[in-house]
C-alpha positions in Angstrom: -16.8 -46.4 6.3 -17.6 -44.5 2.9 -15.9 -41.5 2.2 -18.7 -39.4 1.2 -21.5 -38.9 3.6 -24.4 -38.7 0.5 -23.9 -41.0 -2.8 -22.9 -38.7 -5.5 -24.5 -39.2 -9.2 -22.3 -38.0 -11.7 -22.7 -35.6 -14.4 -26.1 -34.6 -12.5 -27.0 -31.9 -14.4 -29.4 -30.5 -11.5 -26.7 -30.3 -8.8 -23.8 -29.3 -11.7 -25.5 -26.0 -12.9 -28.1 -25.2 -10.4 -27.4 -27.1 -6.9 -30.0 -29.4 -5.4 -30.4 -27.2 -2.4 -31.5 -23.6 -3.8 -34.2 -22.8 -6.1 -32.6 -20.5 -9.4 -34.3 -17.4 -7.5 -30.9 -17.8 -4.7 -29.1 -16.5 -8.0 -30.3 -13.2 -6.9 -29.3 -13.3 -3.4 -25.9 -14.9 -4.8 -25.4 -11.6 -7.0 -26.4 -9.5 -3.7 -23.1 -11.5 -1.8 -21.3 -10.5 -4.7 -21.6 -6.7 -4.5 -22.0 -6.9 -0.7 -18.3 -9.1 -0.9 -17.1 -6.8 -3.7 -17.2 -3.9 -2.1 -15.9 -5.1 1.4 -12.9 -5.9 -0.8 -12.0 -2.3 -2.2 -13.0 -1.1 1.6 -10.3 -3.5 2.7 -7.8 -2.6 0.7 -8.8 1.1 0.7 -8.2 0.9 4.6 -4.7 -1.4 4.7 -3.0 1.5 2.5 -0.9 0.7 -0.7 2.1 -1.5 0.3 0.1 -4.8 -0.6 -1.1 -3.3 -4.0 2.2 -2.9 -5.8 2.1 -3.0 -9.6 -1.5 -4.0 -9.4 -4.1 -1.6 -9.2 -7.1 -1.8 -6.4 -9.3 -3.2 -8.9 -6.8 -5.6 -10.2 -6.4 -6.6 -6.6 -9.9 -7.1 -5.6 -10.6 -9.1 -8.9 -8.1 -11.2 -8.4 -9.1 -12.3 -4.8 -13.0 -11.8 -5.5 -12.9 -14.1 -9.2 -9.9 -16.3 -7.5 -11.7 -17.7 -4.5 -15.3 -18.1 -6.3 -13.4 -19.9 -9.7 -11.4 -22.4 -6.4 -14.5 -23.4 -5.1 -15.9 -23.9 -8.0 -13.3 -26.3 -9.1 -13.7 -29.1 -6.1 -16.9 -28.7 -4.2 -19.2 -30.7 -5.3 -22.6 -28.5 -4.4 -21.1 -25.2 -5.8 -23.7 -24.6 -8.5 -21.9 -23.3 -11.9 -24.5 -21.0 -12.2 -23.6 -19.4 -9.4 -20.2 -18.8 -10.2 -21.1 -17.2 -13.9 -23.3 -14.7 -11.8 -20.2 -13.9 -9.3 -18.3 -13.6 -13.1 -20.6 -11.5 -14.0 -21.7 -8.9 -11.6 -18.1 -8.8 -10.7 -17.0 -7.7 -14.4 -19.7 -5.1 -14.1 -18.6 -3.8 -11.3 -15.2 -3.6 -12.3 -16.8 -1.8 -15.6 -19.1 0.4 -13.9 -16.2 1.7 -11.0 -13.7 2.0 -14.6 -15.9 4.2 -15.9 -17.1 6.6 -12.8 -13.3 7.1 -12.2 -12.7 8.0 -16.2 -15.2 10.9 -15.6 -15.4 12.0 -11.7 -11.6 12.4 -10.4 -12.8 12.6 -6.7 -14.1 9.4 -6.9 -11.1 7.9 -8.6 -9.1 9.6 -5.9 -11.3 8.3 -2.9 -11.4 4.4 -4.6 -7.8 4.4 -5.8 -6.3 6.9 -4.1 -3.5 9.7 -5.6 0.1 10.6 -4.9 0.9 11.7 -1.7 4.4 13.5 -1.1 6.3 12.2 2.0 10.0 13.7 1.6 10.1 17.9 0.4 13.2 19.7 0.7 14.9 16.9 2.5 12.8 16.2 5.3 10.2 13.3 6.0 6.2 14.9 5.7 5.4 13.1 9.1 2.0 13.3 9.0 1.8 12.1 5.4 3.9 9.1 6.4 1.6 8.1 9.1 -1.5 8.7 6.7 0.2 6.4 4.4 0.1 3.8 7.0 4.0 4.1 6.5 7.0 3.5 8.5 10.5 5.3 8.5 12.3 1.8 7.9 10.0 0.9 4.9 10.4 4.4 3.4 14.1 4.2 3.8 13.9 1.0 2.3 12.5 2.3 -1.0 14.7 4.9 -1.2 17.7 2.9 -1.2 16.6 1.0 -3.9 17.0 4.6 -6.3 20.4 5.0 -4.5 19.4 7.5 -1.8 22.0 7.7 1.2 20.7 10.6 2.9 17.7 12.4 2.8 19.8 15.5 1.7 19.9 14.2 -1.8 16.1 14.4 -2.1 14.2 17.0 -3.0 10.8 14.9 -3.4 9.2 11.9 -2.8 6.2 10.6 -3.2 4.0 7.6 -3.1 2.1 6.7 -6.2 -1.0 5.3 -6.3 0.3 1.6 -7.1 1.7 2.3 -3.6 5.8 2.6 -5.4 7.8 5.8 -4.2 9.1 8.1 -6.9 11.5 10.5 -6.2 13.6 13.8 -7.2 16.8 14.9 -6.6 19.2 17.7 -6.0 22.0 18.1 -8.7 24.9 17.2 -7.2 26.2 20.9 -6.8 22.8 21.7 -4.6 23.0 18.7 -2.3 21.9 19.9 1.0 23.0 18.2 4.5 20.5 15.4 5.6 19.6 12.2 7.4 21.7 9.1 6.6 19.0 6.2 5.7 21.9 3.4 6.0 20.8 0.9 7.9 24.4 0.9 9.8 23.6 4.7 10.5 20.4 4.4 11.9 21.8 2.6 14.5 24.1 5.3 15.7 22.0 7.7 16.5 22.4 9.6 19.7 20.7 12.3 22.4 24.2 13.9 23.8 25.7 16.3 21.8 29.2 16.8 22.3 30.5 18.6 19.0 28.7 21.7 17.3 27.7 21.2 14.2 24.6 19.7 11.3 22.8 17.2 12.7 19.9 15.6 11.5 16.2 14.8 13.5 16.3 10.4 13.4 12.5 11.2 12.7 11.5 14.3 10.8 15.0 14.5 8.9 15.3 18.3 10.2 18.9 19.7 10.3 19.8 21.7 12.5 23.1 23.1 14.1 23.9 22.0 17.1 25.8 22.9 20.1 27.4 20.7 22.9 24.8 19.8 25.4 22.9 16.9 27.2 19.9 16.9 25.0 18.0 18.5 22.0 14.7 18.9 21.2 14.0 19.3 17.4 12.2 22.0 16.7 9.5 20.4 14.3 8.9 17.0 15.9 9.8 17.5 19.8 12.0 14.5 19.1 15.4 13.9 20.8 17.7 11.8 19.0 19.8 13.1 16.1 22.5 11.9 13.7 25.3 13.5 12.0 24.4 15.3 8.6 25.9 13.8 5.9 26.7 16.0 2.8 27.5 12.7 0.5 26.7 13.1 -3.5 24.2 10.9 -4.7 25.7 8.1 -7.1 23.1 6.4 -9.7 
């Protein structure tokens, strides 16, 4: 049985830069996919937030998996016309001009395509309805802020996400640190809803302190939510 279905002639110069199947008027309808493809791409990644993007930016991104899938197919199937791929090249590269330069001069658009930095921790506590904007969660946010050496929430003044979707952050001097939530993973798991000792405790999911006093359950006053942990009060070390 032969592995090819049709015979092959190699070096045809017909199929190699123009494909036997479409006439060189489908290069118009090829740069049509392109834009069409292009721009499902920066919708997609618009919409799935920033924790995919990184250290690349959105266009980076979408050139890399636009250019990276046409240049594949374009390496080992045999009726992907060349031609077509230098128009995918090429509109693409405009594109990537043309979106390069409306952000350079209209900021709203640069801040609808790329986004801009969003703050999700101020004076201690979690901006909830940032997070969830952010397509976020608490354990991913805590995550990043133990990577600057963040123990409790207290020890933060700000926080925000950048566009390249990393979390920057300020602190508290050392002599201003406030009572906040521990972020330890070992903490987290020791939060509870019965209070039997007055004193700082911290919201598990808005970072609110508050003082407490012995009884069967709390409300936080921000959030509605129940469980709480002990403030800590530790100095941040770097």
């Amino acid at each position: 049985m032969p592995l090819l279905a049709e015979t092959i002639t190699p070096f045809d110069w017909q199929r190699l830069l123009w494909s036997a199947d479409a006439p060189p008027a489908f290069l118009f309808e090829v740069a049509f996919r392109c834009v069409f493809t292009y721009l499902l791409t920066l919708a997609a990644l618009r919409i799935t937030g920033r924790r995919g993007v990184r250290q690349l930016s959105l266009f980076e991104l979408s050139i890399i998996l636009a250019l990276g899938s046409a240049a594949g197919d374009a390496m080992f199937y045999h009726d992907v016309a060349l031609a077509h791929i230098a128009v995918v090249f090429g509109v693409v590269m405009l594109l990537y001009i043309l979106f390069n330069r409306l952000t350079e001069h209209f900021p709203r658009f640069s801040d609808w395509l790329e986004g801009k930095p969003v703050r999700l921790v101020a004076d201690g506590a979690i901006v909830d309805r940032a997070l969830r904007n952010q397509n976020l969660t608490h354990k991913e946010l805590f995550g990043e802020l133990r990577q600057l050496q963040v123990e409790h929430l207290g020890q933060v003044r700000l926080a925000y996400i950048e566009a390249t979707g990393q979390v920057s952050a300020y602190f508290y001097p050392d002599d201003e640190v406030r009572p906040g939530l521990p972020i330890l993973p070992e903490d987290r798991e020791k939060a509870i809803s019965l209070i039997e000792q007055e004193g700082a405790y911290a919201c598990t999911e808005c970072g609110k302190v508050e003082t407490l006093t012995p009884r069967p359950a709390h409300a936080c006053t921000v959030c509605r939510c129940s469980k709480w942990l002990p403030a800590s009060t530790a100095r941040r070390v770097a």
